[in-house]
C-alpha positions in Angstrom: 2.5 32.0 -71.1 4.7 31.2 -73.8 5.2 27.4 -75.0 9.2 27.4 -73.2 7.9 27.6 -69.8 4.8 25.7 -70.2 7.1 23.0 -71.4 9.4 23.7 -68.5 6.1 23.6 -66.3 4.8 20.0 -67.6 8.2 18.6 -68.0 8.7 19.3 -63.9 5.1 17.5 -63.0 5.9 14.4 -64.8 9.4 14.1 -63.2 7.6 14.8 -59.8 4.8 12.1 -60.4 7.2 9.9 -62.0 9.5 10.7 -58.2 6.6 10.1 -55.9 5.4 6.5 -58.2 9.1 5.0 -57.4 8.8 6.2 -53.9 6.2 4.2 -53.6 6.7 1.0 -55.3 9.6 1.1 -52.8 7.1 1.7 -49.5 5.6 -0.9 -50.9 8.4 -3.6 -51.3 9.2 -2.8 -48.1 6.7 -3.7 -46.7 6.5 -6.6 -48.4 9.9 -7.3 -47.0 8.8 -6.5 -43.4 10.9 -3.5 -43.6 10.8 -0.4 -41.9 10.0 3.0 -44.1 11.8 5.8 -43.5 12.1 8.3 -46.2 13.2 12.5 -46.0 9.9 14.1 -47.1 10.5 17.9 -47.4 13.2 18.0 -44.5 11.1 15.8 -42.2 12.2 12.4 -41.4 9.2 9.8 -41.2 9.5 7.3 -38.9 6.9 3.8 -39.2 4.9 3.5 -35.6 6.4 1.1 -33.2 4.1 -1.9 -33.8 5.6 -2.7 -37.2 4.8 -6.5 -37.0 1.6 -6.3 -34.5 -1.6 -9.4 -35.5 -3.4 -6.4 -37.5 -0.5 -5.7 -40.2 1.6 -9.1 -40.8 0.5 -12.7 -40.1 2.8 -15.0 -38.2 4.6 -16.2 -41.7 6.0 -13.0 -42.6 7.5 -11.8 -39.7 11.7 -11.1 -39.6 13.8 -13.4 -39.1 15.1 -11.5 -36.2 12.0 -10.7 -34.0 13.6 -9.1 -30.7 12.2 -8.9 -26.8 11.4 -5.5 -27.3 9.9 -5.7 -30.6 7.4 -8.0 -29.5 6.6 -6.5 -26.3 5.8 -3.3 -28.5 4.0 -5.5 -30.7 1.6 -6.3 -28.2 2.5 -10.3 -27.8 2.5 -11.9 -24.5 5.9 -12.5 -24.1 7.3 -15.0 -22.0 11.2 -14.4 -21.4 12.9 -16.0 -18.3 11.4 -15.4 -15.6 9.6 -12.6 -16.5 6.1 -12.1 -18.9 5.0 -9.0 -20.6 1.5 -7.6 -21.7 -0.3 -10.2 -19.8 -3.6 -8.6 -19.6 -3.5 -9.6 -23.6 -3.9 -12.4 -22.6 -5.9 -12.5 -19.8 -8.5 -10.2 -22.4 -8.5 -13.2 -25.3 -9.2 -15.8 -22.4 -12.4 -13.8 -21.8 -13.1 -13.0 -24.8 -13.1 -16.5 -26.3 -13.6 -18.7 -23.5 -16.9 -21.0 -23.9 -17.8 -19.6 -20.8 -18.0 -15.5 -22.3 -21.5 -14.6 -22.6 -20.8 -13.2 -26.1 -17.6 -15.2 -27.6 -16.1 -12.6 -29.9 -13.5 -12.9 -32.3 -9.8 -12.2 -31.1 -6.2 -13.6 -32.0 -3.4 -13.5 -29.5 0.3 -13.7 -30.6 2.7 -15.7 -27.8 6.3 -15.2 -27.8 8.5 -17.7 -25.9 12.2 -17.0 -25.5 14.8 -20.2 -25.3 17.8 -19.8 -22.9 19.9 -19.0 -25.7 17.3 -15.9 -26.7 15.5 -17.6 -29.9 11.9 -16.6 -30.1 9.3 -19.1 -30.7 6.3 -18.1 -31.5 2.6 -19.1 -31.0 -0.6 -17.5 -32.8 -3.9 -18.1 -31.5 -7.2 -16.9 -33.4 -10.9 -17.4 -32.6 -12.9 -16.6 -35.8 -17.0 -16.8 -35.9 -18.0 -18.5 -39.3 -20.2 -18.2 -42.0 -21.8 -21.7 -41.6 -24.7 -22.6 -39.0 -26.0 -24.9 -36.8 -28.8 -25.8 -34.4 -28.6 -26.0 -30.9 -31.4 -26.1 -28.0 -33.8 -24.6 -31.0 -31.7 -21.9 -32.1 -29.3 -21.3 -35.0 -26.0 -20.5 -34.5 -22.7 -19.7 -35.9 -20.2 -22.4 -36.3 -16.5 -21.0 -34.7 -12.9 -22.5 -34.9 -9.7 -21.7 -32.9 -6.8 -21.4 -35.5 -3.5 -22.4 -34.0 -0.3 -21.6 -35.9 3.3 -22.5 -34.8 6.5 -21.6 -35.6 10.0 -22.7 -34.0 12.2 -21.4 -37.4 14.5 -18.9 -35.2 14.9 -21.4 -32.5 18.5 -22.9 -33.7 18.5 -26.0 -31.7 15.3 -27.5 -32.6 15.0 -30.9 -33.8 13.1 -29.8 -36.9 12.1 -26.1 -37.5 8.9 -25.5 -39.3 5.3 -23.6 -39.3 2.6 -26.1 -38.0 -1.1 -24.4 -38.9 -4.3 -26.4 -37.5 -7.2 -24.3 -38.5 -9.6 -27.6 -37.7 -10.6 -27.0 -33.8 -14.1 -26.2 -33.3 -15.2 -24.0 -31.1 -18.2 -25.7 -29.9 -15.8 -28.3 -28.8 -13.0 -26.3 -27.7 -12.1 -24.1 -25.2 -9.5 -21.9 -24.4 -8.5 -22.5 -20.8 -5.9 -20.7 -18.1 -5.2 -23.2 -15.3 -2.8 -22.4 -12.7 -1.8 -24.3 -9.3 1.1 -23.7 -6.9 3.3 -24.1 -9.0 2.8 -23.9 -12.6 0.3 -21.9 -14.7 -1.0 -23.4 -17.9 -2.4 -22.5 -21.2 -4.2 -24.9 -23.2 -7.3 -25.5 -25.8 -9.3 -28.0 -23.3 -11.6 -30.3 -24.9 -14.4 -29.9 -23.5 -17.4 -32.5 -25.1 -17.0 -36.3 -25.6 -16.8 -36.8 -29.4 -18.3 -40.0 -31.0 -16.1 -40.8 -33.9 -17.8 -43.0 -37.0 -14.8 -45.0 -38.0 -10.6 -45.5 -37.2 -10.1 -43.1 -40.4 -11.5 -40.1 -37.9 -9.4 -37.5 -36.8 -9.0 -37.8 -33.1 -9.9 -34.5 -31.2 -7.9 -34.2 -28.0 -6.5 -31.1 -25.7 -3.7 -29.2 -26.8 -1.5 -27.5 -24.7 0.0 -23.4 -26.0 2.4 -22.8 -23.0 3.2 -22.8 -19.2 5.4 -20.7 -17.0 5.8 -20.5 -13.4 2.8 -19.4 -11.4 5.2 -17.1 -9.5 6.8 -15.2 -12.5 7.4 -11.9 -12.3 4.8 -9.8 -14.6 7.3 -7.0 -16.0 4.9 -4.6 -17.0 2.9 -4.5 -13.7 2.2 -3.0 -10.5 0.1 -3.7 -7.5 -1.2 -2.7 -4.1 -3.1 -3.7 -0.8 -6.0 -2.9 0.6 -9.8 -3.5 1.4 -13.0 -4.8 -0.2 -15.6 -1.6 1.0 -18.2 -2.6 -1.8 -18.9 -6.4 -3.7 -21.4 -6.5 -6.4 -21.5 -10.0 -9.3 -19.3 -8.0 -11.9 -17.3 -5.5 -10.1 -15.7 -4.7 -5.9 -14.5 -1.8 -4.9 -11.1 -1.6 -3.0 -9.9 1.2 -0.6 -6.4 1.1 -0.9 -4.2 0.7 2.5 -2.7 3.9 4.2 0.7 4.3 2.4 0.0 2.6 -1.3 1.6 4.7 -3.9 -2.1 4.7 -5.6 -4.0 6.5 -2.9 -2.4 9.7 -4.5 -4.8 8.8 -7.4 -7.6 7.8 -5.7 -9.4 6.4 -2.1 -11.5 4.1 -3.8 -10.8 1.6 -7.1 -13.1 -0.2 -9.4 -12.0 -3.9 -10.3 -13.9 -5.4 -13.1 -14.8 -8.6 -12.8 -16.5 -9.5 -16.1 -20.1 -10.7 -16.9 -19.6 -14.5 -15.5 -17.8 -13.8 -12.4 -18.8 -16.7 -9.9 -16.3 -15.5 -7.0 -18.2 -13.5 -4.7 -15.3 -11.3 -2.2 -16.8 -10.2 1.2 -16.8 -6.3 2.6 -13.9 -6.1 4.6 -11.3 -8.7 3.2 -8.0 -7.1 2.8 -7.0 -8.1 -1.0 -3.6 -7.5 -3.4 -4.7 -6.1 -6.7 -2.1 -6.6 -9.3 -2.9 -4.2 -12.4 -1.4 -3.1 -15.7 -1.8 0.0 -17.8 -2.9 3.4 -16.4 -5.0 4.0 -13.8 -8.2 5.9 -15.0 -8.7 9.0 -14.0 -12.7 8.4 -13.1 -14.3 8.0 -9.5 -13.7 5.6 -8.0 -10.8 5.6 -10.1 -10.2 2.1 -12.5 -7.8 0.0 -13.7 -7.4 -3.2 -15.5 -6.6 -6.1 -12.7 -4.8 -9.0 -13.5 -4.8 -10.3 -10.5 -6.8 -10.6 -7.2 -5.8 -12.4 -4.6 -7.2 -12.6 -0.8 -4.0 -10.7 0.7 -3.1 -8.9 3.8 0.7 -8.4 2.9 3.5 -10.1 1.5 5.6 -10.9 4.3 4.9 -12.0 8.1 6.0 -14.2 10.4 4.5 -16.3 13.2 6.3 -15.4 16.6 5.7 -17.9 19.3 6.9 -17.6 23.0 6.9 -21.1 24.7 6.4 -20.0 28.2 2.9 -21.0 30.2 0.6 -18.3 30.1 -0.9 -17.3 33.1 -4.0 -19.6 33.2 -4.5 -23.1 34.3 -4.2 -25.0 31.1 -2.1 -25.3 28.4 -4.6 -24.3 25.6 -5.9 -20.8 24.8 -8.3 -19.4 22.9 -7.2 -16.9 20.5 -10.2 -16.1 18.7 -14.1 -17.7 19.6 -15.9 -18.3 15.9 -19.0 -16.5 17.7 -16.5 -13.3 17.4 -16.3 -13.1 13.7 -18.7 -14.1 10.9 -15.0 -14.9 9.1 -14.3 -18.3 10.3 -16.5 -20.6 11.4 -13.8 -22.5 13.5 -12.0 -21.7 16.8 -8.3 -20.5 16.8 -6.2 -21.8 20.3 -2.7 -21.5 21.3 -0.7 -24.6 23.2 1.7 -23.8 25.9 2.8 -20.7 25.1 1.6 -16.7 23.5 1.8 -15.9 19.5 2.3 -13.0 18.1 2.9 -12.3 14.7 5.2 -9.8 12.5 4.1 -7.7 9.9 5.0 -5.0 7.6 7.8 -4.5 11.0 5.1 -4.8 13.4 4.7 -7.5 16.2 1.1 -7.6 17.3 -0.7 -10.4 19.0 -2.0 -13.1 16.5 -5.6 -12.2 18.3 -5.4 -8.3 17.2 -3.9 -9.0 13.7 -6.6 -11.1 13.0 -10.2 -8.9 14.7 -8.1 -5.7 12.6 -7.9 -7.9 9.6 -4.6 -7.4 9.0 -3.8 -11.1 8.1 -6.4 -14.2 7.9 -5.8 -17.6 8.8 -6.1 -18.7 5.4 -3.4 -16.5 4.8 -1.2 -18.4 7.8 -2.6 -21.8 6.2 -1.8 -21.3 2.9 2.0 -20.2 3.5 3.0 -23.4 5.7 1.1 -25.5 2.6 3.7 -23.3 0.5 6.7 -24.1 3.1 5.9 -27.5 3.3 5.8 -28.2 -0.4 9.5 -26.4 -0.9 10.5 -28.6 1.9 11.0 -25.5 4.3 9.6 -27.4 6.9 8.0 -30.7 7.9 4.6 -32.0 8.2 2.0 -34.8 7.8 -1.8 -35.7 7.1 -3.8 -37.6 9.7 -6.0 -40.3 8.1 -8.7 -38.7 10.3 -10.2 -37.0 7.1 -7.7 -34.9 6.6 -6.2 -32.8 9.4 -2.7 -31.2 8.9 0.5 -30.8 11.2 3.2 -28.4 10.2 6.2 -28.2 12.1 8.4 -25.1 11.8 11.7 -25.1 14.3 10.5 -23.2 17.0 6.4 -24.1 17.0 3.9 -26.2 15.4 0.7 -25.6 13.6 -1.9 -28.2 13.5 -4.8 -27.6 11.0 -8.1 -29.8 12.1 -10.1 -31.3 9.4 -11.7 -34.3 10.5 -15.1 -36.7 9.9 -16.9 -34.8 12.5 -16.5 -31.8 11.7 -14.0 -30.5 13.3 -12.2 -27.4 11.9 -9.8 -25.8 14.5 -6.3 -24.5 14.7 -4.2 -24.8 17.3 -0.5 -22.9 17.2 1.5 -24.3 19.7 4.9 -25.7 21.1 7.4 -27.5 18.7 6.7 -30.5 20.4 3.3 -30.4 20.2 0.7 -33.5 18.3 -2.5 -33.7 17.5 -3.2 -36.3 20.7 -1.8 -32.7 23.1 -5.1 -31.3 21.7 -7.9 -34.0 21.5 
């Protein structure tokens, strides 16, 4: 080869090396910058994977300025946006994974995104980290943790004062993350969970810290759900059936719900539940999928029917349904001057049959005119009897027993009726 083209050769590799170092000084200042790559590499266009800003690449500092809904959903951030959360199972996951309660606390960090009205994120970072240092405790030595909480309001453009607040000091053998929901509201909060004896005034004082709340009956975006039965309960998992009709009986007749190592909620064979689950369902048998939510459901809509008219029997009061017929309740159900039926799914049936076929429960029955009479659907009152409760819809009453001898029954009955009608 003569020394022209070797020249040529050599001159070619050093432009090329020379090419690809700039190339990627730039990747690099990019992301730097926290900006996306995208650079023609032989004809093919090369694209950065959709998490571009998830916990694993970029800490809570460096993120863009503009950080949209969809970015952080992709992210993998629970999102809270109106009335509406994404990716909540992240967050169910860190709860167990770094509650004081998890058999094994493991490290995990969770990123919260809160829209404002006016669409400006705020944004929350949680982190449980295991240290290096050690203490005793009942004998044995163990690992000091911490929670690290970070905070940052800079995109929200009508805050008092915008700024990244980092605590890094909140033990973990102190602290504990905690998910507390009512009828309302859920919340999320580090809960102090030990009293702390402090040495002097100059001590920092520990105390709970609330993350975030949103309403208890948002809507989770990225799930789905169905009904059916429990047909096997074990400590850490139940196995549903779903009902005749849910979408997910294509997949499957039987589905596994999880219910993690410290599961204290034992659900009896043959209560009808409503699984809510996100992700895929897995393709094993019975089939799986990651529950978010289980709660002791028959359907989402019914509807008491009462006819005031006497029944055909001597006394006002029936019985619907004799304890000694069900190992379910361990009170009697009676009707008052008149038949009930109920409707559901478009279905009138007698109360009596709904309940032996388990398609509704009284606790079901209870727990929506507690929810009616707290939105002020209907009206009620509390006996000071040890707590019996009257509801009274507009065309019947319920009256919920729950006195100092025991006494437990329900009685459905006429609008007019009181508790003295059913002494």
């Amino acid at each position: 080869m003569n020394k022209k083209i070797l020249t040529i050769i050599i001159t070619i590799i050093i432009v090329f090396a020379i090419a690809l170092g700039i190339l990627y000084i730039i990747d690099m200042n990019n992301i730097k910058n926290n900006k996306p790559i995208i650079f023609s590499n032989w004809g093919k266009t090369y694209t950065p994977p959709e998490h571009l800003y998830n916990i694993e690449n970029i800490e809570i500092e460096n993120l863009p300025k503009q950080y949209s809904l969809e970015q952080a959903i992709k992210d993998g951030c629970f999102v809270i946006n109106n009335n509406k959360t994404y990716n909540k199972n992240k967050l169910d996951e860190f709860v167990q994974n770094t509650g004081v309660n998890a058999q094994n606390r493991k490290e995990d960090t969770i990123r919260i995104v809160e829209y404002t009205r006016e669409g400006d994120p705020i944004i929350t970072q949680i982190s449980f980290k295991i240290k290096d240092e050690t203490y005793i405790l009942s004998g044995k030595q163990v690992n000091k943790t911490t929670y690290i909480l970070k905070r940052d309001n800079t995109r929200d453009r009508f805050a008092e004062e915008q700024k990244i607040i980092v605590d890094e000091d909140i033990p973990g053998e102190i602290y504990t993350i905690s998910l507390q929901e009512n009828s309302e509201q859920t919340k999320l909060s580090l809960e102090l969970i030990a009293e702390i004896q402090y040495v002097d005034s100059n001590s920092k004082i520990y105390d709970s810290i609330d993350i975030c709340s949103y309403l208890t009956n948002i809507e989770i975006a990225d799930s789905a759900y169905f009904y059916g039965k429990v047909i096997e309960s074990k400590q850490n998992y139940i196995i549903v059936e779903p009902n005749e009709g849910e979408e997910i009986r294509k997949s499957a007749d039987k589905i596994s719900i999880n219910l993690g190592e410290n599961n204290d909620t034992i659900y009896q064979v043959g209560t009808n539940v409503k699984i809510t689950y996100t992700g895929y369902i897995m393709e094993s048998y019975p089939a799986q999928v990651n529950a978010i939510k289980i709660e002791l459901k028959s359907a989402e809509n019914f509807e008491i029917r009462f006819y005031d008219k006497q029944p055909q029997t001597d006394t006002k009061i029936n019985k619907i349904l004799d304890k000694s017929e069900t190992d379910k309740y361990d009170y009697n159900i009676y009707s008052y001057g008149g038949l009930v039926n109920i409707l559901i799914n478009g279905e009138e049936i007698s109360l009596r049959n709904a309940l032996l076929e388990n398609k509704i429960t009284m606790n079901e029955i209870i727990v929506k005119a507690n929810k009616d009479l707290s939105e002020k659907k209907i009206t009620g009152d509390t006996y000071k009897d040890g707590g019996s409760q009257i509801y009274n819809y507009e065309n019947y009453t319920i009256i919920k027993y729950h006195n100092l001898e025991g006494n437990r029954d329900v009685y459905i009955g006429t609008k007019t009726m009181t508790i003295n009608d059913v002494k």
